[in-house]
N, CA, C and O of each residue as an XYZ file, in Angstrom:
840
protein
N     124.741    113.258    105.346
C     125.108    111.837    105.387
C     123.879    111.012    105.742
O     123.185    111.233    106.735
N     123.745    110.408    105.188
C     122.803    109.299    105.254
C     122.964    107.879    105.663
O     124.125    107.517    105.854
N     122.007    107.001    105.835
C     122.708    105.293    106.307
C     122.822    104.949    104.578
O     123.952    104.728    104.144
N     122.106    104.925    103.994
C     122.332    104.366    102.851
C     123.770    104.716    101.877
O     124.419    103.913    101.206
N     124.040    106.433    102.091
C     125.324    106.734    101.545
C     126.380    105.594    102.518
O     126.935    104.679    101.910
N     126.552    105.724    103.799
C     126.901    104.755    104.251
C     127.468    103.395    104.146
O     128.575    102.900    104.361
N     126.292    102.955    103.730
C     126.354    101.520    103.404
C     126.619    101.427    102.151
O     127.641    100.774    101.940
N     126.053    101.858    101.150
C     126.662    101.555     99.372
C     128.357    101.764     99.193
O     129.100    101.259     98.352
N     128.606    102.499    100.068
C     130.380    103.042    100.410
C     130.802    101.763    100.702
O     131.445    101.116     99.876
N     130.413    101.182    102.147
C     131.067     99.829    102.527
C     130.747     98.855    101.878
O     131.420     97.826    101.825
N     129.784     99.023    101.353
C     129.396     97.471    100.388
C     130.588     97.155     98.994
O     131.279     96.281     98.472
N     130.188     98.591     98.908
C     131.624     98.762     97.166
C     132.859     98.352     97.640
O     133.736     98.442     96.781
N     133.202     97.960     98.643
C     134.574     97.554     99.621
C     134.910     96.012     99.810
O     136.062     95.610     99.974
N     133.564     95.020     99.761
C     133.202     93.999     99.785
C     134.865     92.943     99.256
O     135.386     93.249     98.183
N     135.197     92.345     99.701
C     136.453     91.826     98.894
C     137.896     92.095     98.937
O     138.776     91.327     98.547
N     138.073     93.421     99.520
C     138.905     94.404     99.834
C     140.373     93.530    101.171
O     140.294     93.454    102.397
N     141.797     92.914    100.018
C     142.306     92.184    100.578
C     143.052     93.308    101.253
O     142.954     94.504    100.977
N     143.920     92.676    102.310
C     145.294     93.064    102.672
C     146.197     92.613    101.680
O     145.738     92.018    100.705
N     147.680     92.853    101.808
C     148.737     92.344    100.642
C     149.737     92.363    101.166
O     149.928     93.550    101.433
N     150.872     91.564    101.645
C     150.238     90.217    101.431
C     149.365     89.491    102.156
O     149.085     90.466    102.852
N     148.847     88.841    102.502
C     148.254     87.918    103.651
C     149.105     88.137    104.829
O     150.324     88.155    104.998
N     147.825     88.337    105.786
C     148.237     88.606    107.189
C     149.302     89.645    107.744
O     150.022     89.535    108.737
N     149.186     90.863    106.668
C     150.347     91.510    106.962
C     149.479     92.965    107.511
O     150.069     93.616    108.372
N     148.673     93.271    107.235
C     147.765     94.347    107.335
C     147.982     95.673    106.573
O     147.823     96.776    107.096
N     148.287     95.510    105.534
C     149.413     96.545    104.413
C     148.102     96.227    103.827
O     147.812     95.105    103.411
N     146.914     97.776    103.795
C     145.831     97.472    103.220
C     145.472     98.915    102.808
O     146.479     99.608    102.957
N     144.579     99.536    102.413
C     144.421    100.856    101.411
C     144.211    101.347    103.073
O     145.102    101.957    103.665
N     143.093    101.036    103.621
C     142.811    101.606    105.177
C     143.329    102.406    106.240
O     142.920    103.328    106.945
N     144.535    101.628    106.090
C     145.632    101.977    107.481
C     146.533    102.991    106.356
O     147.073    104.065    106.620
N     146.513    102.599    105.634
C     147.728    103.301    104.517
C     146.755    104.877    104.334
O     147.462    105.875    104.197
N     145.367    105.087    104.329
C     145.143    106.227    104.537
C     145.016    106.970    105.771
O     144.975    108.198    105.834
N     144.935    105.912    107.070
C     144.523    106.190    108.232
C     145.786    106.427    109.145
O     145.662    106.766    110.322
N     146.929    106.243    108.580
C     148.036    106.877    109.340
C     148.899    108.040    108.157
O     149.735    108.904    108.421
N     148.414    107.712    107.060
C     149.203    108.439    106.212
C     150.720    107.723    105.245
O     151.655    108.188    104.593
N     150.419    106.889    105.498
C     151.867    105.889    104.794
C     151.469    104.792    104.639
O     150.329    104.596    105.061
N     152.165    103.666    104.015
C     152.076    102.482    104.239
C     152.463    101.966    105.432
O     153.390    102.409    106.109
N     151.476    100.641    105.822
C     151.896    100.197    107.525
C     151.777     98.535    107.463
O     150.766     97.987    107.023
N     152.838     97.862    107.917
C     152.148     96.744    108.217
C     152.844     96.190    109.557
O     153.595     96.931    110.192
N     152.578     94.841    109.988
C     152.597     94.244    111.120
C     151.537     93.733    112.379
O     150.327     93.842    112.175
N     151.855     93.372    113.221
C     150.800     93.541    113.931
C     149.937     94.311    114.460
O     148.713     94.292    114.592
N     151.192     95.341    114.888
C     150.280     96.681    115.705
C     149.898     97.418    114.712
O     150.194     98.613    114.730
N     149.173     96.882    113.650
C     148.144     97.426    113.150
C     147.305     96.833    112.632
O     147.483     96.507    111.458
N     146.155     96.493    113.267
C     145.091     95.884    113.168
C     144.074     97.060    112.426
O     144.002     98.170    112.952
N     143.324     96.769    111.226
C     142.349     98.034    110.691
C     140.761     97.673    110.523
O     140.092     97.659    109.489
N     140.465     97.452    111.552
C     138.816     97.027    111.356
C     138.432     98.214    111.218
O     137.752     98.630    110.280
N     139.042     99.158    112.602
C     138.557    100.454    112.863
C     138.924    101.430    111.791
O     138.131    102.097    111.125
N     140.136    101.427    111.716
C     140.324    101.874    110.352
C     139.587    102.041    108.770
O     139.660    102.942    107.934
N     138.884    100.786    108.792
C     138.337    100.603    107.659
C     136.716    101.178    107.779
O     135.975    101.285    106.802
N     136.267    101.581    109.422
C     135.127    102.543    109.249
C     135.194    103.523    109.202
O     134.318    104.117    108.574
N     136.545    104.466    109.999
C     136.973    105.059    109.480
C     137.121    105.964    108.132
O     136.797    107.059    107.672
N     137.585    105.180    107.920
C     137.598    105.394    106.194
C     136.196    105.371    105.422
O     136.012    106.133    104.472
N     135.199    104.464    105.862
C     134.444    104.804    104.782
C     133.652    105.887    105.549
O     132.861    106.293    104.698
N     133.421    106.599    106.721
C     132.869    107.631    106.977
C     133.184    109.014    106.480
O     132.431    109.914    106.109
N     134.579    108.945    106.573
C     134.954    110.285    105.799
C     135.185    110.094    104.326
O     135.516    111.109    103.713
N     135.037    108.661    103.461
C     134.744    108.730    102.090
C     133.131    109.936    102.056
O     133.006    110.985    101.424
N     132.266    109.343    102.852
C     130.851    109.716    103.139
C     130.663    111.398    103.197
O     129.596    112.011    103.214
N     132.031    111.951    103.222
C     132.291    113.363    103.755
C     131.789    113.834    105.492
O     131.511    114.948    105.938
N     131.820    112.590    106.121
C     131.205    112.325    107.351
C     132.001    112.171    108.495
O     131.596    111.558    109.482
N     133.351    112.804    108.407
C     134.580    112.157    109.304
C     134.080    111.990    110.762
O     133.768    113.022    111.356
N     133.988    110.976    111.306
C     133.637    110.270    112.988
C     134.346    111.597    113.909
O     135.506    112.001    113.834
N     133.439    112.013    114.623
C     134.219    113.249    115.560
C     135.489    112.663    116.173
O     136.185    113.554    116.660
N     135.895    111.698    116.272
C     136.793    110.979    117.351
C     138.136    110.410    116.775
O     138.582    110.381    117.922
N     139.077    109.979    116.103
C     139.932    109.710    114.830
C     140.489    108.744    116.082
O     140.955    109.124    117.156
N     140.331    107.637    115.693
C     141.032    106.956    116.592
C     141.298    105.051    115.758
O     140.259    104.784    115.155
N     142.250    103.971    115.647
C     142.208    103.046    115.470
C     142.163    102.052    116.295
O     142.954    101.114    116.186
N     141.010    102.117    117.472
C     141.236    101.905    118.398
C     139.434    101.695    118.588
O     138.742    102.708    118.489
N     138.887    100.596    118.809
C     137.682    100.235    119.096
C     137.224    100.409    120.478
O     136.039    100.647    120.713
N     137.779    100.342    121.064
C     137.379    100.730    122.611
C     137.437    102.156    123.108
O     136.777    102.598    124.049
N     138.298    102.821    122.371
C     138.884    104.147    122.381
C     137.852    104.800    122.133
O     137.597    105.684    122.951
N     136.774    104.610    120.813
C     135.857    105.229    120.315
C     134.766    104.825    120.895
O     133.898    105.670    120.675
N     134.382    104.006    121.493
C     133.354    103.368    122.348
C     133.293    104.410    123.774
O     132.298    104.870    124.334
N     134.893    104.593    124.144
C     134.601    105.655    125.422
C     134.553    106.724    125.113
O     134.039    107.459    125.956
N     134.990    107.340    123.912
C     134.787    108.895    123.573
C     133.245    108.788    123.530
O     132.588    109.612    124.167
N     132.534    107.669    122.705
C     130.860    108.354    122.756
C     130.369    108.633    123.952
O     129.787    109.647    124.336
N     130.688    107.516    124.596
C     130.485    107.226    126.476
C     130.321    108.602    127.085
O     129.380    109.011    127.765
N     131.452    109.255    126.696
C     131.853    110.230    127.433
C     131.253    111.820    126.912
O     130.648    112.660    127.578
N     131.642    111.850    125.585
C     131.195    113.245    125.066
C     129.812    112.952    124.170
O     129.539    113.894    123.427
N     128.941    111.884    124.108
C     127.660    111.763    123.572
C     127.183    110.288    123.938
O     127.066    109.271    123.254
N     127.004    110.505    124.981
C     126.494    108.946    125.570
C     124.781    108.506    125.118
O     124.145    107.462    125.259
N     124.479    109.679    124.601
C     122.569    109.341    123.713
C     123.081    108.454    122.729
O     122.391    107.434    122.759
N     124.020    108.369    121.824
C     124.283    107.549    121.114
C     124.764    106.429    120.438
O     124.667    105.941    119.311
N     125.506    106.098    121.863
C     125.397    104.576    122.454
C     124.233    103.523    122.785
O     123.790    103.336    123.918
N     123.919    103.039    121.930
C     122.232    102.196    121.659
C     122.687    101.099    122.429
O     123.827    100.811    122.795
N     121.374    100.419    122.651
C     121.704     98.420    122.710
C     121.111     97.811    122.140
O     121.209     96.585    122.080
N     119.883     98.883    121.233
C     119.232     98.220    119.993
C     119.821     98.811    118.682
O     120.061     99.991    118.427
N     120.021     97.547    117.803
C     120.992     97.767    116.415
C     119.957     98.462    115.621
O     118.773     98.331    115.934
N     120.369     99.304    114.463
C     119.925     99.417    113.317
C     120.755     99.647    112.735
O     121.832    100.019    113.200
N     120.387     99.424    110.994
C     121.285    100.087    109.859
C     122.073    101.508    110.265
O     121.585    102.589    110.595
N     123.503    101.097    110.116
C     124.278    102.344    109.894
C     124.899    102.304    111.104
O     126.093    102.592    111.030
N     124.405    101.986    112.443
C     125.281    101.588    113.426
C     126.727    101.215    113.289
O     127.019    100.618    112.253
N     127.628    101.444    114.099
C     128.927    101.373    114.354
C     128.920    100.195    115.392
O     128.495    100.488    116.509
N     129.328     98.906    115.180
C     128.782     97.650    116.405
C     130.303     97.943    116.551
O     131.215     98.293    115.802
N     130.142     97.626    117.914
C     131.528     97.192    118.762
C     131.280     95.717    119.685
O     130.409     95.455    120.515
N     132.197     95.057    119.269
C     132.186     93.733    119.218
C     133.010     93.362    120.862
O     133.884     94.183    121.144
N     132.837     92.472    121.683
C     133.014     91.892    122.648
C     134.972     91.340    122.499
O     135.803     90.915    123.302
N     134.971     91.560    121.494
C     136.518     90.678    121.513
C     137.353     91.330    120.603
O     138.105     90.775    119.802
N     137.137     92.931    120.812
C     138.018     93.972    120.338
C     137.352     93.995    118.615
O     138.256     93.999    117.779
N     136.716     94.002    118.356
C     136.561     94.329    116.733
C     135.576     94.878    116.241
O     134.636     94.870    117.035
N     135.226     95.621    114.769
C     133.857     96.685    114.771
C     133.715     96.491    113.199
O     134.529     95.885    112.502
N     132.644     97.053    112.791
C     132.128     96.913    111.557
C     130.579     98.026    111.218
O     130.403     98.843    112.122
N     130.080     98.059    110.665
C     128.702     98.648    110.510
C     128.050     98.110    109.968
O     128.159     97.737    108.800
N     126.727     97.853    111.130
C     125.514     97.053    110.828
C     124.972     97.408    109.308
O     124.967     98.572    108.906
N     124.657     96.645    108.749
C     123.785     96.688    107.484
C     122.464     95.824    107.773
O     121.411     96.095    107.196
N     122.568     94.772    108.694
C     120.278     93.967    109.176
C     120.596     93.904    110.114
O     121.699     94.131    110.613
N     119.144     93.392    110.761
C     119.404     93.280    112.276
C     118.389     92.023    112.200
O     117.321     92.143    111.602
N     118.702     91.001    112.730
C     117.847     90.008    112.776
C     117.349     89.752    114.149
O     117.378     90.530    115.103
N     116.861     88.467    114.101
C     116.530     88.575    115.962
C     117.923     87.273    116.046
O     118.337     86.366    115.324
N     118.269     87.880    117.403
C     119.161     86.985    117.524
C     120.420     87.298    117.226
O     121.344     87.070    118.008
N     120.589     87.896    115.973
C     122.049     88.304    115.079
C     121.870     89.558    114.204
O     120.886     89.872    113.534
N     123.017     90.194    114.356
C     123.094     91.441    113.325
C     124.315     91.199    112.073
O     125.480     90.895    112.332
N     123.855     91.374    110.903
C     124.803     91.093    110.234
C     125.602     92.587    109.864
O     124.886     93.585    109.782
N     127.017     92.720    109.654
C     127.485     93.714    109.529
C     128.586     93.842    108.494
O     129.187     92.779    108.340
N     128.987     94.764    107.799
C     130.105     94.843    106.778
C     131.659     95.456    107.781
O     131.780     96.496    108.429
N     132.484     94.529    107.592
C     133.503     94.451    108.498
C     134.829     94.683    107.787
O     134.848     94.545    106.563
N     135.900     95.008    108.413
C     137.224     95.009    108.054
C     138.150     94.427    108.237
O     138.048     94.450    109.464
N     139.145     93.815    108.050
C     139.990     92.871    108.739
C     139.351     91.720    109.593
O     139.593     91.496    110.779
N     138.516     91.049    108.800
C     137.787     89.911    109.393
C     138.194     88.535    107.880
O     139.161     88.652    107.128
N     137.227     87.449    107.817
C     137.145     86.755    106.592
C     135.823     86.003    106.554
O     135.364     85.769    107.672
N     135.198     85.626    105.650
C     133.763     85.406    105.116
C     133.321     83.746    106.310
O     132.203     83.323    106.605
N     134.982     83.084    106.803
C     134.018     81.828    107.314
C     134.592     82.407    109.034
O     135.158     83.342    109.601
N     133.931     81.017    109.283
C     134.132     81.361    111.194
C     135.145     80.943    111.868
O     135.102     80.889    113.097
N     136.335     80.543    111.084
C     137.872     80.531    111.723
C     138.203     81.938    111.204
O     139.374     82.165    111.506
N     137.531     83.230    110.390
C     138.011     84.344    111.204
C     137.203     84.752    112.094
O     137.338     85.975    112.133
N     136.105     84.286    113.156
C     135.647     84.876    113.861
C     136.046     85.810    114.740
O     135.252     86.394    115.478
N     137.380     86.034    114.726
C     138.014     87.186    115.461
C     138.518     87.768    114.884
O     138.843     87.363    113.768
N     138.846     88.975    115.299
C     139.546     90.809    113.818
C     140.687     89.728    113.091
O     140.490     89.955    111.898
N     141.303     89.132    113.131
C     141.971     88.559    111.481
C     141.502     88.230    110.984
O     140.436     87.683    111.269
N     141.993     88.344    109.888
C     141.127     87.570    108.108
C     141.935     88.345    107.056
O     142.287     87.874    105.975
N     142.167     89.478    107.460
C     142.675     90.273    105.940
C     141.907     90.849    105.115
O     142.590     91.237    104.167
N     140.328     91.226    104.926
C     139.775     91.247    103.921
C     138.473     92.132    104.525
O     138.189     92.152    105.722
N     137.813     92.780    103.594
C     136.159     93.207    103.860
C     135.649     92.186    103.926
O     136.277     91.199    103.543
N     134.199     92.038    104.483
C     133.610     90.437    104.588
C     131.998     91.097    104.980
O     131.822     92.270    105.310
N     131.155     90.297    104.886
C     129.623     90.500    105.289
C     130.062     89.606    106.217
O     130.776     88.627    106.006
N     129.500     90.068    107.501
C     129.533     88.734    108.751
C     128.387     88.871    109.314
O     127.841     89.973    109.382
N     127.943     87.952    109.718
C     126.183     87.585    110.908
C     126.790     87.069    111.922
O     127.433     86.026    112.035
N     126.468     88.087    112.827
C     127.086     87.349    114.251
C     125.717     87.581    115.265
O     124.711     88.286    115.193
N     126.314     86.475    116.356
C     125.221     86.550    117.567
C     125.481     88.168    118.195
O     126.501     88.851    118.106
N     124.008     88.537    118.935
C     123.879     89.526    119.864
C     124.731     89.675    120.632
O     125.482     90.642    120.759
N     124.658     88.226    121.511
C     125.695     88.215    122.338
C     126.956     88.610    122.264
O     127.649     88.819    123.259
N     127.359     88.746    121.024
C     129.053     89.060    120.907
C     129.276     90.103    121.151
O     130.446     90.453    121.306
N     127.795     91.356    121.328
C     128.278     92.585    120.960
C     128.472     93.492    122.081
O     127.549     93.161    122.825
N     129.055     94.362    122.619
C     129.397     95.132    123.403
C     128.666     96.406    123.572
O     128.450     96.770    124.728
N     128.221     97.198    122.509
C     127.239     98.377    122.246
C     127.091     98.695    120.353
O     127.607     98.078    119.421
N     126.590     99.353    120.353
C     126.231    100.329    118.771
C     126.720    101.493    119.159
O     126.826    102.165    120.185
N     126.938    101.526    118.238
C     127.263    103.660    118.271
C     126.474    104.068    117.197
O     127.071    103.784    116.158
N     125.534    104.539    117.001
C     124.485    105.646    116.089
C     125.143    106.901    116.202
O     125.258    107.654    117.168
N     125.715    107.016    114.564
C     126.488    108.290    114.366
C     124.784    109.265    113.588
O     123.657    108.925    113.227
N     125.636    110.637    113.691
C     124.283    111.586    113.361
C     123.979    111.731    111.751
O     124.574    112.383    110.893
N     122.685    110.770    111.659
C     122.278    110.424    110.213
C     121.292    111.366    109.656
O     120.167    111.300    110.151
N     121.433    111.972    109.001
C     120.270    112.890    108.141
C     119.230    111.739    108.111
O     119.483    110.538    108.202
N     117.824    112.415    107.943
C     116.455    111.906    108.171
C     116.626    111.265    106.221
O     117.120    112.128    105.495
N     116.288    110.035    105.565
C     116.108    110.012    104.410
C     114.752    110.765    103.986
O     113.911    110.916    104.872
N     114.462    111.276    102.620
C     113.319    111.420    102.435
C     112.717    110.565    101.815
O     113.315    110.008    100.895
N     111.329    110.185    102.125
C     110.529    108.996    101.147
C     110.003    109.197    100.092
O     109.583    110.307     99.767
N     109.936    108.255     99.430
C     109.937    108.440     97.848
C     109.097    108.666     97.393
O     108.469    107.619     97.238
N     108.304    109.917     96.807
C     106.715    110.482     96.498
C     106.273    110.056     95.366
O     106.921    110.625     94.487
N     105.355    109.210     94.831
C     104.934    108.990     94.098
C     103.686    110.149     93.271
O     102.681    110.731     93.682
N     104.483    110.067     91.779
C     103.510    111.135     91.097
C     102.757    110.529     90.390
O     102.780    110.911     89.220
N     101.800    109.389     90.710
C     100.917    109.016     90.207
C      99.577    109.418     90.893
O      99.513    108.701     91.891
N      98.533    110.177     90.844
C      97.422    110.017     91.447
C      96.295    109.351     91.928
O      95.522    108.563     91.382
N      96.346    109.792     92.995
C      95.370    108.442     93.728
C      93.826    108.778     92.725
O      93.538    109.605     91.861
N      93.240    107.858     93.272
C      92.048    107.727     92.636
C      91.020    108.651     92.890
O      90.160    108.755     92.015
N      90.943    109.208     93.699
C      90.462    110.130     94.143
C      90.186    111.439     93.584
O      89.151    112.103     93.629
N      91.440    111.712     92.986
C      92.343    112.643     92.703
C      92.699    112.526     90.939
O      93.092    113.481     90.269
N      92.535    111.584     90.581
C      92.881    111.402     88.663
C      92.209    112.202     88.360
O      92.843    113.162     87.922
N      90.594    112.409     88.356
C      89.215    113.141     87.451
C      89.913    114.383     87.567
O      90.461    115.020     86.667
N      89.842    114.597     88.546
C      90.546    116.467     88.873
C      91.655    116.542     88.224
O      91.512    117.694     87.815
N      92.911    116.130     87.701
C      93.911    115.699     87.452
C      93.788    115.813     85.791
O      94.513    116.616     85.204
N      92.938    115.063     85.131
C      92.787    114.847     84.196
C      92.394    116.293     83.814
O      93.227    117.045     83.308
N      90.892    116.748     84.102
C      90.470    117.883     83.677
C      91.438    119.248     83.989
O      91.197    120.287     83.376
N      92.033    119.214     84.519
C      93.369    120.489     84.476
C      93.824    120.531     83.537
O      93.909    121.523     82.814
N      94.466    118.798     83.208
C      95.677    118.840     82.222
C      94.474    119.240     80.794
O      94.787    120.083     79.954
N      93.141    118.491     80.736
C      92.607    118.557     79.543
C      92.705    120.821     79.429
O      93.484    121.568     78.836
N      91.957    120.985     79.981
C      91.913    121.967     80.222
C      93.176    123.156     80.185
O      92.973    124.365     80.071
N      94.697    122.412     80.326
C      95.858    123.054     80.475
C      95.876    124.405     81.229
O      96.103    125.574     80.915
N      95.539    123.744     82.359
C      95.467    124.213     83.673
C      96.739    124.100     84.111
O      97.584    124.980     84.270
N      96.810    122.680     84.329
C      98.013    122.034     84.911
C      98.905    121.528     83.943
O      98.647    120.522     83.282
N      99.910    122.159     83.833
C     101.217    121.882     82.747
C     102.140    121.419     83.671
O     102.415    121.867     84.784
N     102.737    120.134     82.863
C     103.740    119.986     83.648
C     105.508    120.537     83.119
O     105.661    121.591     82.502
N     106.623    119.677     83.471
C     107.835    120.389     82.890
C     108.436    120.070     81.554
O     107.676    119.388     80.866
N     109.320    120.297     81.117
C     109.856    119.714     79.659
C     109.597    118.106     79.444
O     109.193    117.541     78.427
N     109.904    117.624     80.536
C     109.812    116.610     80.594
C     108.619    115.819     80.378
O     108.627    114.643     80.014
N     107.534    116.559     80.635
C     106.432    115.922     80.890
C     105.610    115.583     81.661
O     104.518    115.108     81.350
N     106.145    115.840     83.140
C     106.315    115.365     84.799
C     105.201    116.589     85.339
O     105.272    117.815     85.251
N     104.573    116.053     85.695
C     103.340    117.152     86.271
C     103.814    117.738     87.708
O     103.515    118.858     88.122
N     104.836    116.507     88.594
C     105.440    117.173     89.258
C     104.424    117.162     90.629
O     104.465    118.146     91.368
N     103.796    116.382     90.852
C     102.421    116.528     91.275
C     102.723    116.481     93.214
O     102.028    117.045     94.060
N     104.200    115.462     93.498
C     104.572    115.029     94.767
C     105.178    116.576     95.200
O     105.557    116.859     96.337
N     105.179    117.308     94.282
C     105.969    118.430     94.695
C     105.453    120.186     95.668
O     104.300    120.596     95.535
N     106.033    120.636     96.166
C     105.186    121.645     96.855
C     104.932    122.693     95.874
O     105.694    123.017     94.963
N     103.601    123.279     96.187
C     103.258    124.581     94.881
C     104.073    125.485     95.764
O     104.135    125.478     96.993
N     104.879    126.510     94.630
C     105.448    127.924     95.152
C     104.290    129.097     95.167
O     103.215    128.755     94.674
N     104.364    130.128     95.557
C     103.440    131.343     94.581
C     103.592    131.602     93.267
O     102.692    132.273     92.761
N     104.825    131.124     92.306
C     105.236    131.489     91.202
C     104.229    130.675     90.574
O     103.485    131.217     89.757
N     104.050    128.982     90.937
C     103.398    128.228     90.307
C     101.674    128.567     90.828
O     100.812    128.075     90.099
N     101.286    129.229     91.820
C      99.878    129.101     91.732
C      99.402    130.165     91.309
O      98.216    130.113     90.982
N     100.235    131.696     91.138
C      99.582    132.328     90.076
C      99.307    131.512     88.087
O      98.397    131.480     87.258
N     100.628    131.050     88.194
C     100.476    130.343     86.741
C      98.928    129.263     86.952
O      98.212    129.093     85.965
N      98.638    128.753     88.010
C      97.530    127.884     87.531
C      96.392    128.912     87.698
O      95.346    128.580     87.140
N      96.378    130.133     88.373
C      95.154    131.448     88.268
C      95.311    131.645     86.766
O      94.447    131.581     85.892
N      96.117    131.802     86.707
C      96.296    132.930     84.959
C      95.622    131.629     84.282
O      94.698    131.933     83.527
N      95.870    130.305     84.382
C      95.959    129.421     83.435
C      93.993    129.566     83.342
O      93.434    129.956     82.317
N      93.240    129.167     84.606
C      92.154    128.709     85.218
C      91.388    130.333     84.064
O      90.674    130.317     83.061
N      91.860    131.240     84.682
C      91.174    132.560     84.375
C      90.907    132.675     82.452
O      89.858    133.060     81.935
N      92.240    132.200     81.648
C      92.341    132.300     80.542
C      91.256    131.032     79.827
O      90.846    131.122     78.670
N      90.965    130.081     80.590
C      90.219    129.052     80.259
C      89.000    129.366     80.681
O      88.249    129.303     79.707
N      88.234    129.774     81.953
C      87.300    130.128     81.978
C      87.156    131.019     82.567
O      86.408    130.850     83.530
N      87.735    132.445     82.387
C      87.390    133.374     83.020
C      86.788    134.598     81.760
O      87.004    134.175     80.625
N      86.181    135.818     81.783
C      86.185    136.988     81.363
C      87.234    137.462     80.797
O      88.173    137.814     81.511
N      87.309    137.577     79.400
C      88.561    138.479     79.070
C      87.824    139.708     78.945
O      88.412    140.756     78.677
């Protein structure tokens, strides 16, 4: 699991009503208890991270619809991961019962993809009915929860530095260095032993003694 699997999950959610209005009869709770639910006592902010964590194949150790609930399970059984500085992928828990996951962090405000909120600031509190991007002050927030994110890897570029083209060039002239069907020299990639006998055999057949 990654922040980015993460976030492209909640983003694709963006819009995501209740039905009818104000009833909380929403895909969320309807997977998060197992039936359809509506009324009050069911509020699904939590629900709706919920849900997109174990879309993520990432289910939250803690199963709970209950924002405070999950705030003391980290407390308690992984308190390293209770932050007070935000980043992407964070789980914010909000000052006035409500949660979402950070997607920026600005100074001042973190904006986050939320559940049962609405896009202006008469829903500034868990009603609204809907997914929503919200920017709220620091101040509102209560803690982060940093769930356990695989490291991303960065993106290797197979172009050669300059340094490095002349050498580059004379392999390939030479067909030293072959790359795959494709064409891809493959260059960001680690040599195996399979591949550095092939560039001996290659080197030897080009300028070696037969």
């Amino acid at each position: 699991m990654t922040v980015q699997k993460i976030l492209d999950i909640a983003r694709k959610e963006l819009g995501v009503k209740e039905s009818p209005a104000n009833s909380n009869n929403v895909k969320y709770n309807t997977w998060f208890y197992g039936r359809a639910v509506s009324g009050s006592a069911y509020p699904w902010c939590m629900a709706f991270v919920q849900w997109v964590f174990a879309q993520a194949g990432a289910k939250l150790p803690y199963t709970t619809a209950s924002c405070s609930a999950l705030l003391n399970w980290y407390k308690k059984n992984r308190p390293a991961s209770v932050v007070k500085s935000p980043q992407p992928g964070d789980i914010i828990i909000y000052n006035f019962g409500h949660t979402g996951i950070v997607e920026s962090v600005s100074k001042g405000t973190v904006t986050a993809i939320e559940g049962n909120t609405s896009p202006s600031a008469a829903g500034s509190q868990s009603n609204g009915g809907m997914v929503c991007r919200r920017t709220r002050k620091t101040s509102t927030v209560t803690a982060y929860i940093r769930p356990d994110y695989e490291k991303e890897k960065p993106h290797m570029d197979n172009t050669p530095s300059p340094a490095h083209r002349e050498a580059v060039e004379w392999a390939k002239k030479h067909k030293i260095l072959n790359g795959n069907t494709q064409g891809d020299l493959m260059l960001s990639q680690p040599i195996t032993r399979q591949q550095m006998c092939s560039l001996l055999y290659n080197y030897h057949k080009a300028f070696g003694k037969t």
